[in-house]
C-alpha positions in Angstrom: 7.5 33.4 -17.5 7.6 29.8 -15.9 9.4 26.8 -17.8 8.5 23.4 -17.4 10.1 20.0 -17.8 7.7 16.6 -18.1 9.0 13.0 -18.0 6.5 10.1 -18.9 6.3 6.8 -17.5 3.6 4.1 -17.0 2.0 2.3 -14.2 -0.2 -1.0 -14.3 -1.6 -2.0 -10.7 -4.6 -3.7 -9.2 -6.9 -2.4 -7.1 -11.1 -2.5 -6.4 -12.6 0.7 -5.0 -14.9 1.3 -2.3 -18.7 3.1 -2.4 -21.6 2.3 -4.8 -20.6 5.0 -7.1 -18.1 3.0 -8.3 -20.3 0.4 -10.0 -18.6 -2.8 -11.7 -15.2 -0.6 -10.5 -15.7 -2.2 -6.7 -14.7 -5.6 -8.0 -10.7 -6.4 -8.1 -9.9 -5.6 -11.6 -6.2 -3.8 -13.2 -5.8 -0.7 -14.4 -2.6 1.1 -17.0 -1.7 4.3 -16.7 0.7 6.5 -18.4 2.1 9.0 -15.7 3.2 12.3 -16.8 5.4 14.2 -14.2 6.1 18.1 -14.8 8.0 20.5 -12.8 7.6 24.3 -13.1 9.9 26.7 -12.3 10.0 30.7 -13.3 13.4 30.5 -14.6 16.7 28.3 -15.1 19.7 27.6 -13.6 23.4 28.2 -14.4 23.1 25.2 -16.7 20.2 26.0 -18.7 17.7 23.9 -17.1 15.0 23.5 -14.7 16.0 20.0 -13.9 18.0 16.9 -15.1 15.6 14.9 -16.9 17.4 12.1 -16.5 17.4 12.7 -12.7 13.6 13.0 -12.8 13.3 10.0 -15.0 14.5 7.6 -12.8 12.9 9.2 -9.7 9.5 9.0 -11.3 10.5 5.2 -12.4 11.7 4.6 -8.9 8.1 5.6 -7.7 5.5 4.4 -10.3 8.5 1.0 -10.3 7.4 0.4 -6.3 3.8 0.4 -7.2 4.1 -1.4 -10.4 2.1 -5.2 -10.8 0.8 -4.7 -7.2 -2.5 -5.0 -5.5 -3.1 -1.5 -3.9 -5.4 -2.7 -1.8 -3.2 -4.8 0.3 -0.7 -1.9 0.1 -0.3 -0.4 3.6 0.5 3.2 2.3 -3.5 3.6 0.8 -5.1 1.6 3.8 -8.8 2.6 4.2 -8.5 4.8 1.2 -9.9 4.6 -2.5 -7.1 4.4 -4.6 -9.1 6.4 -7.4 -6.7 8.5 -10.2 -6.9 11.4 -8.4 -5.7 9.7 -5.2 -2.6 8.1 -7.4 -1.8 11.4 -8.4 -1.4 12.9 -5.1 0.5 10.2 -3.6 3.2 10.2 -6.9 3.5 14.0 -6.5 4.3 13.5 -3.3 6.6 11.4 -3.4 8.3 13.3 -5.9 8.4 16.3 -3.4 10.3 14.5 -1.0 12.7 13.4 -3.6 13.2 16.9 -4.6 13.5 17.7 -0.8 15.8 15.2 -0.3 18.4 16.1 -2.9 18.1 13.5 -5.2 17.3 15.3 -8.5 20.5 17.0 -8.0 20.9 21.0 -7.3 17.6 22.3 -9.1 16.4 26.1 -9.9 13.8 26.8 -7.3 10.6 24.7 -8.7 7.5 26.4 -8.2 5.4 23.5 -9.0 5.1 19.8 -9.4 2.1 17.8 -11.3 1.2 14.7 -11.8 -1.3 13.5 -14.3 -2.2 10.1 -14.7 -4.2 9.1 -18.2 -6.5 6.6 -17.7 -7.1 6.3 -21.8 -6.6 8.7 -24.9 -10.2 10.2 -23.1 -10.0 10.5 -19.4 -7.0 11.6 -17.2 -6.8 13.3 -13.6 -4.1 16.0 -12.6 -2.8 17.1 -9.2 -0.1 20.2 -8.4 1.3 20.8 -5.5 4.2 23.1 -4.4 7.2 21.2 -4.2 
């Protein structure tokens, strides 16, 4: 049995991407996303809960807030790289790893999972999950 808990936020950047496969896509242009952050864990705490939502609110806010109006390809962190959906995805999980790490969603059941998806419209979104 694993229960999850997802928060939603959104994301509006600027970026161009690299490689011929890409098309019209190389030239600086923005791009919204509404980020969807899930955790996973097999069963809940004392509380009830996988995980404050509220604690996982902000944290994803924190994250998607330091990428927020930004051009990503002056953005040191994604030097050299594509900064395709996929890409966003990892680095937002990420982060939210080390958050988890860190403390800073509070004392949480042990999560088996994180993932990220980013929807690029109501027709095309990317996912990644990683162990947090």
């Amino acid at each position: 049995m694993t229960y999850t808990v997802t928060v939603r936020d959104h994301l509006m950047i600027a970026h161009s991407l690299t490689g011929d496969a890409f098309g019209a896509a190389q030239r600086l242009h923005g791009a919204t996303f509404i980020v969807d952050a899930t955790v996973a864990a097999g069963g809940l705490d004392a509380n009830g809960v996988v995980v404050d939502i509220g604690r996982l609110a902000s944290a994803l806010a924190e994250i998607t807030g330091s990428l927020t109006y930004r051009n990503l390809d002056e953005d040191p962190r994604f030097r050299g790289r594509n900064t395709t959906t996929e890409v966003l995805c990892t680095a937002i999980a990420d982060r939210l790893a080390e958050e988890v790490q860190a403390g800073s969603l509070g004392p949480v059941q042990k999560l088996d999972s994180i993932t990220v998806t980013l929807h690029e419209s109501h027709i095309a979104w990317a996912s990644y999950t990683r162990t947090p």
